[in-house]
VEXDREN-2710 file (C-alpha; in Angstrom, 1 decimal):
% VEXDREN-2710
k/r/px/py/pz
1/UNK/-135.7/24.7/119.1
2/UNK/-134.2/24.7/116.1
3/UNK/-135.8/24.3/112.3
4/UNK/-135.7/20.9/110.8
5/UNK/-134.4/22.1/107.5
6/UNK/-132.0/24.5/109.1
7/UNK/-128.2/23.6/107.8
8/UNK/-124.9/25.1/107.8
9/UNK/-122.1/24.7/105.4
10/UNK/-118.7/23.6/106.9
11/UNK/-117.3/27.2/106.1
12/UNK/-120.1/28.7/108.0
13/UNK/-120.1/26.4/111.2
14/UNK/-116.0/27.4/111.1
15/UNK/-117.0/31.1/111.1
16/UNK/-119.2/30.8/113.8
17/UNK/-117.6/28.7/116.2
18/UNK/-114.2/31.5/115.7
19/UNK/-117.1/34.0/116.2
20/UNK/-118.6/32.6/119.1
21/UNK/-115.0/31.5/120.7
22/UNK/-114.2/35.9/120.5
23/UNK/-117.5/36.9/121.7
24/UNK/-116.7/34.3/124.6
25/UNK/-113.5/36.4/125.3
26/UNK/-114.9/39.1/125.5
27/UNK/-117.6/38.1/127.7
28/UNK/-114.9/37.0/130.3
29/UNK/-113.2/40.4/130.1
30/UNK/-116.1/42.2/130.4
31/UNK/-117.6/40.1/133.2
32/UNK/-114.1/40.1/134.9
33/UNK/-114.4/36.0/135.0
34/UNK/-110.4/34.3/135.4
35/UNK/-109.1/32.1/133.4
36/UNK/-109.4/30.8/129.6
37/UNK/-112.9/29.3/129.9
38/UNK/-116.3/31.1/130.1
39/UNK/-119.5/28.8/131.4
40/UNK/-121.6/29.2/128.8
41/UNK/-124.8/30.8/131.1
42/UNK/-122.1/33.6/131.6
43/UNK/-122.0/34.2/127.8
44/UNK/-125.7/33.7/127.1
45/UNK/-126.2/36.2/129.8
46/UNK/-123.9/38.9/128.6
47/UNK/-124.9/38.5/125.2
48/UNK/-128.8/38.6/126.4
49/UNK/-127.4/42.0/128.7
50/UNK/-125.9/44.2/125.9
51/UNK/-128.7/46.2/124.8
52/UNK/-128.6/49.1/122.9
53/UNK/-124.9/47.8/121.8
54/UNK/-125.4/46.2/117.9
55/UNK/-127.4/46.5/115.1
56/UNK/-130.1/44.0/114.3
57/UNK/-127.6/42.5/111.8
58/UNK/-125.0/42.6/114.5
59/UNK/-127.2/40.5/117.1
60/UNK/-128.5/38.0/114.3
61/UNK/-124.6/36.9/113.7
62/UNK/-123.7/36.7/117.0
63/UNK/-126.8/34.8/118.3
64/UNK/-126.6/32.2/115.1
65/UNK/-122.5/32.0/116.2
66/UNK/-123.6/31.7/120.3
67/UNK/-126.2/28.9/119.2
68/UNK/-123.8/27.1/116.6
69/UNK/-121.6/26.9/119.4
70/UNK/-124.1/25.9/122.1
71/UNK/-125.3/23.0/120.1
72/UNK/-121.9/21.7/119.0
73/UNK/-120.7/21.5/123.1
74/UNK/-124.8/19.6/123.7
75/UNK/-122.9/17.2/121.7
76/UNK/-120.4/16.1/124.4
77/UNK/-122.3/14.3/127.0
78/UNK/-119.6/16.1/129.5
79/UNK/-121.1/19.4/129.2
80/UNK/-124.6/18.7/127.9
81/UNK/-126.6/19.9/131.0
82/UNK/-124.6/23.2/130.9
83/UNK/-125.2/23.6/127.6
84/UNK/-128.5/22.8/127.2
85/UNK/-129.9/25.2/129.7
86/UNK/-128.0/27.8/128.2
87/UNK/-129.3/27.1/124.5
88/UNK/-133.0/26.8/126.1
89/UNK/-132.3/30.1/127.6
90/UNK/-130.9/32.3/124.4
91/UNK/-134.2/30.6/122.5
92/UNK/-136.6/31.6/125.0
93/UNK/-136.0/35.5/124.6
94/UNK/-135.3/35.9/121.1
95/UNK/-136.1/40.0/121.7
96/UNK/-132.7/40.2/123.9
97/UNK/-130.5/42.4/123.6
98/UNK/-132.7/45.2/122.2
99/UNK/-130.5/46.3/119.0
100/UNK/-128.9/49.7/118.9
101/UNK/-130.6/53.0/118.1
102/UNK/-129.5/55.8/115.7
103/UNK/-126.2/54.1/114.5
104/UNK/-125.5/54.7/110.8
105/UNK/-127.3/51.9/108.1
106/UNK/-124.6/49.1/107.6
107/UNK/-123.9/46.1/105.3
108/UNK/-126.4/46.3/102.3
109/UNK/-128.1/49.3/103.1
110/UNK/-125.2/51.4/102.2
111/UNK/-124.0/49.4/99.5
112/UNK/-123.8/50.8/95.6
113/UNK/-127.2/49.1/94.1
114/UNK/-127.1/50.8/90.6
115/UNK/-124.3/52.5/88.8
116/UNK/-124.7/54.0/85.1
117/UNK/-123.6/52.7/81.3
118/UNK/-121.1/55.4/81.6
119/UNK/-120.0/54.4/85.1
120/UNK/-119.5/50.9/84.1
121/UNK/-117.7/51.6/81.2
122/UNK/-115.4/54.0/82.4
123/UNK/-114.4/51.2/84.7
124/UNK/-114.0/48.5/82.5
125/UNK/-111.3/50.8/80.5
126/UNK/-109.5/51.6/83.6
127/UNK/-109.4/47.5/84.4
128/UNK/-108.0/46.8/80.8
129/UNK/-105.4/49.0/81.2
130/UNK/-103.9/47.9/84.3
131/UNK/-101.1/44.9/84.1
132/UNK/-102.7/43.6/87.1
133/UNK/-103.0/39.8/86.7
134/UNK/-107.0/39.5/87.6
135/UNK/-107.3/43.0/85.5
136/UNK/-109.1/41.7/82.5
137/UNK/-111.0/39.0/84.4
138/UNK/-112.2/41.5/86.7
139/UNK/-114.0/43.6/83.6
140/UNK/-115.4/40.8/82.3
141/UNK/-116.5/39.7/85.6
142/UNK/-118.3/43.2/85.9
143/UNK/-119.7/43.0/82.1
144/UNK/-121.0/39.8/82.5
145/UNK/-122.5/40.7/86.0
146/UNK/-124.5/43.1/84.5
147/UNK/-126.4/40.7/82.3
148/UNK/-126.7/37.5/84.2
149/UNK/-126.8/38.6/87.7
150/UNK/-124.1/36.1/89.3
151/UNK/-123.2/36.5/93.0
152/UNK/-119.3/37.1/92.5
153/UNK/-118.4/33.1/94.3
154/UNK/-120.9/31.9/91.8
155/UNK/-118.8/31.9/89.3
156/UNK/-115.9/29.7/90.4
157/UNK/-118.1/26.5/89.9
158/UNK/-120.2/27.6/86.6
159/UNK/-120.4/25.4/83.9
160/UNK/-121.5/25.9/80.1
161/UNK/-123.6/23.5/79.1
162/UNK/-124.4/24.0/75.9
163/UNK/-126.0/27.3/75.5
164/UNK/-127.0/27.0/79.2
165/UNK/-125.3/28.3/82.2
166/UNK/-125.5/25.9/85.1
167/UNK/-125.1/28.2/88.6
168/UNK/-124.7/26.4/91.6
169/UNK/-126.7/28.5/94.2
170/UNK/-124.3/29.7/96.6
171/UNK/-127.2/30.0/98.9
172/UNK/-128.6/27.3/98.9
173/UNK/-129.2/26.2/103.0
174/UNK/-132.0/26.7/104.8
175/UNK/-133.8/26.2/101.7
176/UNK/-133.0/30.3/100.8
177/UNK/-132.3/29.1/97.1
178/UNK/-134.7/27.6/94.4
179/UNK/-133.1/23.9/94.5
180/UNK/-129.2/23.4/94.4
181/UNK/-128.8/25.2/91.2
182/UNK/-130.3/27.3/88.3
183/UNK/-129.9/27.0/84.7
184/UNK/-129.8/30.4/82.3
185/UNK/-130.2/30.1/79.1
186/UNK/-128.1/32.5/77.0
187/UNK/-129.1/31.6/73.2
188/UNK/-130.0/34.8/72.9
189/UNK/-126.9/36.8/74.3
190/UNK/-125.0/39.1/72.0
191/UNK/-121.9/37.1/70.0
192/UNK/-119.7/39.3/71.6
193/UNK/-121.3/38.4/75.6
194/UNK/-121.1/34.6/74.4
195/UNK/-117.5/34.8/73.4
196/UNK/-116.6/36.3/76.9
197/UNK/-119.1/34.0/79.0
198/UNK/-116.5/31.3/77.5
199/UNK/-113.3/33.1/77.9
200/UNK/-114.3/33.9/82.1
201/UNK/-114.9/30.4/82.4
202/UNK/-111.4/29.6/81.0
203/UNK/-109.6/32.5/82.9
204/UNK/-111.4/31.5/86.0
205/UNK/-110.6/27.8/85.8
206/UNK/-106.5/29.0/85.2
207/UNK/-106.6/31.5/87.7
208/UNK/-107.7/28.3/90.1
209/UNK/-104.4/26.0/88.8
210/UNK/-102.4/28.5/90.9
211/UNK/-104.3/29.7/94.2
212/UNK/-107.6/29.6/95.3
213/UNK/-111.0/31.5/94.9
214/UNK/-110.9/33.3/98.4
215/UNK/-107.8/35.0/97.2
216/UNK/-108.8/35.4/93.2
217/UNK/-112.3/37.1/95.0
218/UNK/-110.1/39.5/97.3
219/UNK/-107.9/40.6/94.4
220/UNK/-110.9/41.5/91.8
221/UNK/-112.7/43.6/95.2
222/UNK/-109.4/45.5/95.5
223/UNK/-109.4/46.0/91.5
224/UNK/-113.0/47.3/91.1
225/UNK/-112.3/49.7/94.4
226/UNK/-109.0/51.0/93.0
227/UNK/-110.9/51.4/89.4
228/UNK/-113.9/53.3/90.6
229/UNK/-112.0/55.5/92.2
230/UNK/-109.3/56.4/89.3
231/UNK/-112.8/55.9/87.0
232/UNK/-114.2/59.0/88.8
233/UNK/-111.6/61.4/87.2
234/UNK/-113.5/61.2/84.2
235/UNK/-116.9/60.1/85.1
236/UNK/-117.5/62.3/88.8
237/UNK/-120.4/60.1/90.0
238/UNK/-118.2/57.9/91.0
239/UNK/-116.6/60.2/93.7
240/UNK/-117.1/58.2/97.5
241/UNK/-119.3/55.9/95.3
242/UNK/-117.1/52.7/94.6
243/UNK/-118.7/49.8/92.2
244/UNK/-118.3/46.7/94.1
245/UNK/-118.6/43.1/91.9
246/UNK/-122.3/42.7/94.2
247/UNK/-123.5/45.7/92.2
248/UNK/-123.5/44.1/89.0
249/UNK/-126.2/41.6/90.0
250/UNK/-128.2/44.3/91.5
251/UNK/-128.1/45.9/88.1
252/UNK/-129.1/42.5/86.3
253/UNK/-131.6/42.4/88.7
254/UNK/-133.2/45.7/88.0
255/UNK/-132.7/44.9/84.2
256/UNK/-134.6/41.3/85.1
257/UNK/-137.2/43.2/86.3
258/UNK/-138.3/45.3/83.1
259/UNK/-138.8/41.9/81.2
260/UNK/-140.4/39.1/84.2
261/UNK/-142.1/39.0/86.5
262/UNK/-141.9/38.7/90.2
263/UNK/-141.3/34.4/90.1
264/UNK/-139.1/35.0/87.4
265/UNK/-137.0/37.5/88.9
266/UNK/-136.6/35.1/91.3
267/UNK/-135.9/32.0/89.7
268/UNK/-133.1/34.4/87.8
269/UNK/-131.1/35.2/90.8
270/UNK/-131.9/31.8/92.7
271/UNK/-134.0/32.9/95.5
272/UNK/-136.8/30.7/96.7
273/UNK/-139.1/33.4/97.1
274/UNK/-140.1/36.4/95.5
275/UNK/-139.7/38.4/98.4
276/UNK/-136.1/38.8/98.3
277/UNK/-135.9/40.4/95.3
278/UNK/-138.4/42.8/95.2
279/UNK/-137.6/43.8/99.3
280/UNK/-133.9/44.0/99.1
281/UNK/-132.8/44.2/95.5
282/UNK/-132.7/47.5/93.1
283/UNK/-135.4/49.1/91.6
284/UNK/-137.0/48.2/88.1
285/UNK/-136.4/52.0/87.5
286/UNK/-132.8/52.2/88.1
287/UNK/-132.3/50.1/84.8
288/UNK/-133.4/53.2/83.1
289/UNK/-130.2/53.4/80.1
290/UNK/-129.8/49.9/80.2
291/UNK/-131.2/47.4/78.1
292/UNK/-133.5/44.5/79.4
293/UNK/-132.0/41.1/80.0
294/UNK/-130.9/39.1/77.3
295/UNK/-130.9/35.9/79.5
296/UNK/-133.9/33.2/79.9
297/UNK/-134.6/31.3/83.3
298/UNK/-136.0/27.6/83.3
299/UNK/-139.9/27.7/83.3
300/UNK/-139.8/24.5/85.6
301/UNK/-137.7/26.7/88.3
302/UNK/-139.7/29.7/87.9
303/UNK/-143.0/27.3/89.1
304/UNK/-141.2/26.0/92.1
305/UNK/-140.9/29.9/93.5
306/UNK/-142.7/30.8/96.4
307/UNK/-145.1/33.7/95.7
308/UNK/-145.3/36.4/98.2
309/UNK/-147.7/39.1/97.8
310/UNK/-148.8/42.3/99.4
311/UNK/-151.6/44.4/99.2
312/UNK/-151.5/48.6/98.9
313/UNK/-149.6/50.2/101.8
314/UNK/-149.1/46.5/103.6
315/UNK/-145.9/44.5/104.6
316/UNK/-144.8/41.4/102.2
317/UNK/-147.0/37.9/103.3
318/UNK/-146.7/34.4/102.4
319/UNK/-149.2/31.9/101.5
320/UNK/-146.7/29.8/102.9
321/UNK/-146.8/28.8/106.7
322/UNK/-144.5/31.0/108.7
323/UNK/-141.2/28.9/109.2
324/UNK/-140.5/27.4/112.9
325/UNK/-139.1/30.3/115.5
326/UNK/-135.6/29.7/116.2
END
């Protein structure tokens, strides 16, 4: 039914069991079902009925929330039976609903992957003239992104260890990350990017004295948006193009790329595999202008990798076994 080494974090069971409680709701309105509570075959079925309605993204979320919810109620021995036949059901026809057809690309498809030395820079002067309290934490957020490839969250619990970066993997369930964290090594970072890997860490840790990441993380995504687009008076390319904090590690990425290899690449950006990177991540070619990465990875986590490989014109395989249906 359900992998052995699949996990959630508390934050993610939260999300899903809001998700599934409005998809529950909406269920009952559509089915035209009275009062507050909606059987859970009802839900299963409408969810299972609504083809041609989401995305494949879409449908992933919303089954993962419907079966986060489903097993949390096979917990209560009061509505196990109910439950249970309708978690048996959504896993025996994981093709239902069929996903929608001809919408427009969402989520990471349509997301900036790659943005120019000009574009960048441009931005980081706009940031460093605003009085905005995040302003300057925001640029060096950006600067920094473009070297060691951080996810933005990733940054609220780094540590400097020496010359050594220690990144706790912010994806680390379901064994999508390559352990719990991942050390870079920075010796060989310009004086200037070690002086400002120190002073994020200390504007970060002060920013956290007085409220908390969620809001710090919503404030620098409202800086970059407002500074790519007053950043596109002078540098056009950034018209309807806005940098996003994610950008930056798609850049290091790309820069990663021109200097390791595939495991490497991985072990950089904390994946388990080297699929991830290469499938979803930018180009080596769109680091054309910049220069390659200054930052090392830990040989030890660059064995653990799983190697994916693929021959002329075919899809990405694993030596691996194929993980459990779910």
């Amino acid at each position: 039914m359900i992998g052995e080494n699949q996990t959630r974090t508390p934050e993610t069971e939260r999300d899903f069991l809001k998700r599934a409680d409005n998809l529950a709701r909406t269920a009952a309105v559509e089915l035209g079902l009275p009062g507050e509570y909606t059987p859970f075959d009802k839900v299963v079925e409408w969810f299972q009925g609504s083809d041609f309605r989401w995305k494949p993204s879409t449908i992933r979320v919303y089954r993962a929330a419907i079966r986060c919810a489903l097993e949390n109620a096979c917990k209560n021995p009061d509505a196990y039976e109910g439950a249970g036949a309708a978690l048996a059901r959504l896993n025996a026809e994981p093709a239902r609903p069929m996903p929608a057809k001809g919408a427009k690309r969402r989520t990471s498809a349509r997301k900036r992957k790659s943005a120019s030395i000009a574009e960048m820079r441009e931005i980081s002067n706009v940031l460093l003239q605003s009085q905005h309290r995040y302003a300057r934490l925001a640029s060096h957020m950006l600067c920094l992104g473009t070297e060691l490839g951080l996810r933005p969250t990733e940054w609220s619990t780094a540590r400097l260890e020496g010359t050594t970066l220690v990144v706790t993997n912010a994806k680390a369930t379901n064994s999508r990350a390559n352990g719990e964290v991942r050390h870079l090594e920075l010796s060989d970072l310009t004086p200037n990017h070690a002086t400002m890997v120190k002073e994020l860490l200390a504007m970060i840790e002060a920013a956290l004295e007085t409220s908390t990441w969620v809001k710090i993380a919503a404030g620098i995504r409202h800086l970059c948006s407002w500074a790519s687009a007053k950043a596109a008076i002078a540098v056009p390319s950034l018209r309807g193009a806005k940098i996003s904090p994610y950008t930056t590690r798609h850049i290091a990425a790309a820069r990663a790329k021109v200097v390791m290899d595939e495991a490497g690449v991985a072990a950089f950006l904390g994946h388990n595999s080297t699929r991830t990177a290469q499938s979803h991540y930018a180009r080596k070619r769109t680091a054309t202008g910049w220069a390659p990465t200054r930052v090392g990875v830990d040989p030890s986590q660059v064995k653990t990798v799983r190697r994916t490989y693929r021959a002329r014109g075919e899809k990405l395989t694993s030596t691996s076994p194929k993980p459990p249906k779910i």
